[in-house]
C-alpha positions in Angstrom: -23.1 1.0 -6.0 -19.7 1.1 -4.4 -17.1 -1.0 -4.1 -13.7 -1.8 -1.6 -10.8 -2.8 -4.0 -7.6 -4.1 -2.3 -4.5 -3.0 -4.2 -0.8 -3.6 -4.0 1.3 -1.3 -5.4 5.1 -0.9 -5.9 6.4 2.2 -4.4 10.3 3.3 -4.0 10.9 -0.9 -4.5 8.4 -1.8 -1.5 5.1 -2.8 -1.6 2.5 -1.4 -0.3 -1.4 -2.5 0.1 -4.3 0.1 0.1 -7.7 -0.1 -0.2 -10.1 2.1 -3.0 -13.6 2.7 -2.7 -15.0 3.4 -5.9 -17.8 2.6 -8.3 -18.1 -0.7 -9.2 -18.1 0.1 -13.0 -14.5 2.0 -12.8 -12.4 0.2 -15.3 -9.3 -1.6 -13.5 -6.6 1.1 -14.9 -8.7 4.2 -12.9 -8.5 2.2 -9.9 -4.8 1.5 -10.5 -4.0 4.9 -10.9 -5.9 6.0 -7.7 -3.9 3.4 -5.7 -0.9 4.6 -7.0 -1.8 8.5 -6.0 -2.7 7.0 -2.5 0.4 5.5 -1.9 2.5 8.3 -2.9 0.8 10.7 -1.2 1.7 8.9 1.7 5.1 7.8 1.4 6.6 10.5 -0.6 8.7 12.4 2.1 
């Protein structure tokens, strides 16, 4: 089963909100971390 997680994370002193879909028994630090690589991936011009 999968899951839609909501995160916010800080980027460059903004926040930013993006949305994982993972397995629901991904521990909380994983799905951190997967935010965070979203986000930069983005933003980092």
């Amino acid at each position: 089963m999968v899951i839609e997680v909501f995160v916010t994370v800080n980027f460059k002193d903004r926040n930013y909100q993006t949305n994982v879909i993972v397995k629901k028994e991904i521990a909380w630090l994983k799905i951190k971390k997967i935010a965070e690589e979203q986000v930069k991936k983005q933003w980092d011009i």
